[in-house]
N, C-alpha and C positions, 0 to 999 in steps of 0.2 A: 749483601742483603738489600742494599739502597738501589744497585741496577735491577734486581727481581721485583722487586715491590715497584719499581718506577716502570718495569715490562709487563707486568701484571697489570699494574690500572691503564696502561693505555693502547693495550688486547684489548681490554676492559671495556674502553672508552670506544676504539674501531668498531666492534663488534655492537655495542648498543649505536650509535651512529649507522652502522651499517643497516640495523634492521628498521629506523625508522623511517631510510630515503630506499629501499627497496619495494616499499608497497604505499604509494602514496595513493590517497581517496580510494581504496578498494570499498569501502562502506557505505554504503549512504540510507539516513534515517529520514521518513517521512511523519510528518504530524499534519493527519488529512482531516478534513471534514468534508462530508457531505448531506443531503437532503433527499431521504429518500420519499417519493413517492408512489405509493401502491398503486397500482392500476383499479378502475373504475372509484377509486375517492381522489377528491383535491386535497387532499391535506399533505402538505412537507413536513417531512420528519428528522429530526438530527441521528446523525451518523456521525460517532469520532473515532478516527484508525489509526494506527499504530505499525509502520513496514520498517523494517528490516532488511536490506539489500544488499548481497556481495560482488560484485565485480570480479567475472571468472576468466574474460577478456574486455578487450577495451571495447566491445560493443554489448556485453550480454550481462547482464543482473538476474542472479534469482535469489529470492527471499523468501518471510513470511510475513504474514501482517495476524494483527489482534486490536481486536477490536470494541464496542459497545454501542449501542443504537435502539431507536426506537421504530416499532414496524406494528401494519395492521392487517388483518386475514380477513377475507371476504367469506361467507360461509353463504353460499343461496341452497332454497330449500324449493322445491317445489310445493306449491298449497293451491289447489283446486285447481283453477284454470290460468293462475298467476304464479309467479315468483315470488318469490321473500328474500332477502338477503342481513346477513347480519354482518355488522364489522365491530372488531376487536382488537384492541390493542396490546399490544405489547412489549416490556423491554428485551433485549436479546443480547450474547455477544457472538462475537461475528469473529473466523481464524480464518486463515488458509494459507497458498502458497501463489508466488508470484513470479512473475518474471520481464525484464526489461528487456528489450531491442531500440539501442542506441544509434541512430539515423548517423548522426555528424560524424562520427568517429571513421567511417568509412568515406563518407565526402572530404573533410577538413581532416589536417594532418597537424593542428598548431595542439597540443598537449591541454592548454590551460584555458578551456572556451567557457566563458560565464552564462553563453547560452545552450540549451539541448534540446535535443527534440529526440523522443523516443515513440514505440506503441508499447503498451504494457496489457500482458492478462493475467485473469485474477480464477483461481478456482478454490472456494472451501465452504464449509458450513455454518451454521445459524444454529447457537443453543438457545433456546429461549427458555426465562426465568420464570414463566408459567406455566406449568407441565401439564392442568388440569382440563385442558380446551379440548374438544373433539378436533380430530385429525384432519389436518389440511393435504392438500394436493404436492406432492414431494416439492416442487418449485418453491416453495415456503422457506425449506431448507435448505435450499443451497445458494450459494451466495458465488457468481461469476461475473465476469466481463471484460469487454475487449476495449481498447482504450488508446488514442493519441492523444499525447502528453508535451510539454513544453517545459519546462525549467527556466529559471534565471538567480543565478549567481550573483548577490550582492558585493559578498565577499569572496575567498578562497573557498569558506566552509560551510556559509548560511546563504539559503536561495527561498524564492516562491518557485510551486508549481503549478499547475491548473490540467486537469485531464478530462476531454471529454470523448464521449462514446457510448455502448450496449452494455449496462451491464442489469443484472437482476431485480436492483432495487434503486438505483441510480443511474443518470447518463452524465451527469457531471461530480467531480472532485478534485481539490484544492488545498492550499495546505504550505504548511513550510520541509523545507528541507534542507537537511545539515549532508556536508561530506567529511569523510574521517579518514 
């Protein structure tokens, strides 16, 4: 009875060991901020996001992100021989899905690099908390864009990232990032 129970807990023991050096960093979570600004106003707005990313190979992530942010709608109107325009603000949350393309992993071949360099793009939509506004130009809704990105690894699991590029309501985002 004492060899079964001593072969049991250390199956036991292989088998949880095994599953946790089988899939190292396949995860990585982002806590972004950015500032969006509309087009024809100066004002910056906060943006905070929320990704989610799997590692399907050592160069490719896809995820999702969720999000919450503040955004403003342009509304012009024509009036006699001028324009009018109105701007409006509003909170919003902000989803979609993502995906990384990991640069180094295909140059460098060392496993454990505390720096990255990816491009990342972003496609999903914009609910906003104010339902009762006349209708904007679909661009309103949808929230995209295309992105080179940098990383840096403090530790194994906590990093900064910084990304800039095209995207719908920002060109820049920032932020920390954990790997699991």
């Amino acid at each position: 009875m004492k060899r079964l129970l001593l072969l049991a807990s250390l199956l036991i023991s292989i088998n949880t060991f095994a599953q946790v050096n089988t899939v190292p960093k396949r995860i990585n979570a982002k806590l972004g901020f950015s500032l969006s600004n509309p087009e024809d106003t100066h004002n910056n707005l906060p943006n905070f996001r929320v990704e989610v990313n799997y590692k399907i190979v050592p160069f490719i992530e896809v995820g999702v992100y969720a999000g919450y942010g503040f955004y403003q709608a342009i509304q012009r109107e024509i009036v006699g021989s001028g324009t009018s325009s109105t701007i409006s603000g509003y909170a919003a949350s902000n989803y979609g899905l993502n995906a990384n393309f990991h640069i180094l992993p295909l140059v460098v071949k060392e496993k454990e690099l505390r720096f990255d360099l990816y491009v990342s793009g972003k496609l999903g939509g914009i609910n906003p908390e104010r339902k009762n506004f006349s209708p904007l130009p679909h661009k309103y809704f949808s929230d995209y864009g295309v992105y080179a990105g940098a990383a840096y690894y403090l530790t194994q699991h906590i990093g900064f990232y910084g990304e800039f590029g095209y995207g719908s309501y920002t060109n820049i985002r920032y932020g920390l990032s954990f790997k699991f």
